[in-house]
C-alpha positions as a Python dict, from the first residue, in 0.01 Angstrom:
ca = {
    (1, 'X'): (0, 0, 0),
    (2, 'X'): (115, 354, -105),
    (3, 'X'): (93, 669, 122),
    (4, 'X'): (25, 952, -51),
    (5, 'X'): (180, 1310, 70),
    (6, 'X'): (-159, 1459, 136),
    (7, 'X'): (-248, 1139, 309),
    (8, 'X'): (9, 1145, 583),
    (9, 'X'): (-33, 1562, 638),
    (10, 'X'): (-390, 1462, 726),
    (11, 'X'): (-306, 1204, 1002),
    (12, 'X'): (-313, 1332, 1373),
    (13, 'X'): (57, 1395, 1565),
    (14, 'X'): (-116, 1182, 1881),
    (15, 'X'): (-305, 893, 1889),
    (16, 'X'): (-690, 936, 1924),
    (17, 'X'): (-766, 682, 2107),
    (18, 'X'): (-952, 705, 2417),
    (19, 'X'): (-762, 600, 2740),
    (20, 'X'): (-1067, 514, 2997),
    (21, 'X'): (-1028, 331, 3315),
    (22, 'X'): (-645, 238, 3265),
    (23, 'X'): (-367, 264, 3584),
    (24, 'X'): (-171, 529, 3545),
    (25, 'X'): (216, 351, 3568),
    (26, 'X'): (498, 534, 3760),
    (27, 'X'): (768, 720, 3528),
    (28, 'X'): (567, 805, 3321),
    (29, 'X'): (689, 873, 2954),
    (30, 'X'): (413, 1026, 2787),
    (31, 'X'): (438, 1377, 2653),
    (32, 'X'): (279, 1569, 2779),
    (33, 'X'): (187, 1400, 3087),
    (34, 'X'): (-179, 1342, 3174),
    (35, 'X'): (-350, 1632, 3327),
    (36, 'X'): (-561, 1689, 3636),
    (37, 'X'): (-840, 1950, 3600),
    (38, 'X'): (-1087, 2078, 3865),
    (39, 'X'): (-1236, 1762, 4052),
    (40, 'X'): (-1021, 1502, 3871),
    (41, 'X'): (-816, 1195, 4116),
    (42, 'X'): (-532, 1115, 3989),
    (43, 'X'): (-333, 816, 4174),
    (44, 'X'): (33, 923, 4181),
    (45, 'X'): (64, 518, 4375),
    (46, 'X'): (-203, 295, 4366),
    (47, 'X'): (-182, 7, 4620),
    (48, 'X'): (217, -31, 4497),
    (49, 'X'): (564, -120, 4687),
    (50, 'X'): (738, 173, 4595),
    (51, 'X'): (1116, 245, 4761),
    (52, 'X'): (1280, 556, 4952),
    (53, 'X'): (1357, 776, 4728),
    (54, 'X'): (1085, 668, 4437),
    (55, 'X'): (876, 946, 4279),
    (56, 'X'): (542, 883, 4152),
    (57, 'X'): (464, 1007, 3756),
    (58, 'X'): (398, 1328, 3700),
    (59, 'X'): (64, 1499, 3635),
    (60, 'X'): (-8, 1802, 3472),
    (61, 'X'): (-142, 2138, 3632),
    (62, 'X'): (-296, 2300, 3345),
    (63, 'X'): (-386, 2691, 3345),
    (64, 'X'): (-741, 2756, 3293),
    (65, 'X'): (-975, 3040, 3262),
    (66, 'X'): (-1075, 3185, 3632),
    (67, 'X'): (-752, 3048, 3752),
    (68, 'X'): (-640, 3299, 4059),
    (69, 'X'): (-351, 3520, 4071),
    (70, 'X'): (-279, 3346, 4418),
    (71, 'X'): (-253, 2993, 4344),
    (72, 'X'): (-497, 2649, 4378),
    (73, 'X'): (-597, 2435, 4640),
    (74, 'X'): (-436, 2080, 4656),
    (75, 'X'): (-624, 1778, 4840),
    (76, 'X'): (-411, 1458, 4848),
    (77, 'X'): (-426, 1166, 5097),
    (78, 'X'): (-204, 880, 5188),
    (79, 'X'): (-385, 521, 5212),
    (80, 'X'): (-234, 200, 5313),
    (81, 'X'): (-310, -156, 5273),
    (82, 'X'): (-129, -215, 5546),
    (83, 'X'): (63, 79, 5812),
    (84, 'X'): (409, 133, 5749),
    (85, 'X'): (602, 137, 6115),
    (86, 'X'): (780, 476, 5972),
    (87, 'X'): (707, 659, 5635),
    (88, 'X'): (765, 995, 5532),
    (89, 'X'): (585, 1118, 5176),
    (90, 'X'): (632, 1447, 5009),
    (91, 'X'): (401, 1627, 4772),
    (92, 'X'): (630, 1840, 4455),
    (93, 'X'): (564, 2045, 4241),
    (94, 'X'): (796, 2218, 3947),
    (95, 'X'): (712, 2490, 3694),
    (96, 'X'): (944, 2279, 3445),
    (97, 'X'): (903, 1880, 3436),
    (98, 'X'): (1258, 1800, 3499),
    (99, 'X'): (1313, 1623, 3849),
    (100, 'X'): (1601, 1862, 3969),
    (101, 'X'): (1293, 2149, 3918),
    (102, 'X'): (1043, 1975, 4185),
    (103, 'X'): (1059, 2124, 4534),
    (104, 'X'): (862, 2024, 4827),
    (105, 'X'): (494, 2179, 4930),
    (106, 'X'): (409, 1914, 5178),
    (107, 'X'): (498, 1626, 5382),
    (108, 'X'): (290, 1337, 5516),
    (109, 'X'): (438, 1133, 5814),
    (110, 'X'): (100, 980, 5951),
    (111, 'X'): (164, 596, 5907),
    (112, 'X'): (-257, 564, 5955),
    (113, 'X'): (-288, 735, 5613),
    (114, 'X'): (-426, 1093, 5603),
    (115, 'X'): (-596, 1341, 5391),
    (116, 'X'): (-405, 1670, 5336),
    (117, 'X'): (-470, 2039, 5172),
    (118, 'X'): (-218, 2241, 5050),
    (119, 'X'): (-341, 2600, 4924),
    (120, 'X'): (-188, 2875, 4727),
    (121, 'X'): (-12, 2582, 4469),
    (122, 'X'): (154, 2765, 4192),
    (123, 'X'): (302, 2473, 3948),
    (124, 'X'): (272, 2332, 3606),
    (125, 'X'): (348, 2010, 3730),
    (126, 'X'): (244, 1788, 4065),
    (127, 'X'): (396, 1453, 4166),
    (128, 'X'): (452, 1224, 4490),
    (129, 'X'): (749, 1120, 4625),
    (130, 'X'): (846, 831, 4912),
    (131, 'X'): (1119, 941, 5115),
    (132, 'X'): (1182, 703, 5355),
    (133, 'X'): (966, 422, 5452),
    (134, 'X'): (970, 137, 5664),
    (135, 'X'): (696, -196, 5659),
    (136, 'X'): (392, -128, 5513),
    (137, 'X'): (230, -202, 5194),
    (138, 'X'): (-17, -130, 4934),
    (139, 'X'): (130, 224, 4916),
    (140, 'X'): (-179, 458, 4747),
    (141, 'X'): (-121, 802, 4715),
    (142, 'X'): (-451, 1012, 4553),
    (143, 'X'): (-428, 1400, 4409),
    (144, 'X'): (-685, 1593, 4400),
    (145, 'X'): (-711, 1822, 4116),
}
C-alpha cells in the first residue's frame, strides 16, 4: 500500500484513542503527561511497593480560565493496605518537568494514612514522592485536582 503526501499531512501527531479506566504507571513517559483538571483523582501510587527515594509520575497542572492570581488548592491523601512502622511522603511540584525542578509543598508522616490540603499551589506540574519508609504495603497516594 502507497501513502500519498496529502495522506500522511492529514493524520493526527497523537493517537486518538480514548484511554478510559487504565492505571496510570509510575515514570511516566508520555508527553505531555496526563492532566488533572478541577475535581479530577489522579493516583500518583495505587496500592504499589514503591522504595525511599521513588517518585510517583507526573501529572499536569494545566492553566485555565478563572484560575487565581494566588494559586490552587491541593487535596491529596495517603492510604495504606497495610501501616508502614515509619514513612515519610512528600508532595512536589515544578514549573518545568525535569526532576532537579520539583521542590517540596508538603509532607505526610502519619503511618494511619491521612488526607491533606495544600493552598496557594503555583506549578505546572504535581507529583509524589516516598522518602523514607519502613513496613507497610499497598502504598496509594490520591491527588486531588
Amino acid at each position: 500500500m502507497t501513502v500519498t503526501e496529502e495522506e500522511v499531512q492529514t493524520v493526527p501527531p497523537f493517537p486518538c484513542s480514548e484511554i478510559s479506566g487504565g492505571f496510570m504507571p509510575n515514570y511516566n513517559a508520555q508527553v505531555p503527561p496526563y492532566s488533572i483538571f478541577p475535581g479530577d483523582v489522579a493516583l500518583a501510587f495505587n496500592a504499589d511497593a514503591p522504595a525511599a527515594g521513588q517518585a510517583s509520575q507526573q501529572f499536569a497542572l494545566p492553566s485555565y480560565a478563572g484560575f487565581p492570581e494566588n494559586g490552587r488548592t491541593i487535596r491529596w491523601q495517603t492510604v495504606f493496605g497495610s501501616a508502614p512502622t515509619a514513612i515519610s511522603v512528600a508532595l512536589q511540584t515544578a514549573m518545568i518537568d525535569s526532576d532537579a525542578q520539583y521542590t517540596t509543598v508538603d509532607t505526610s508522616t502519619a503511618t494511619a494514612g491521612e488526607a491533606r490540603t495544600v493552598s496557594g499551589v503555583r506549578a505546572k506540574f504535581i507529583r509524589a514522592k516516598i522518602s523514607s519508609i519502613t513496613g507497610g504495603s499497598g502504598i496509594t497516594v490520591q491527588i486531588l485536582g
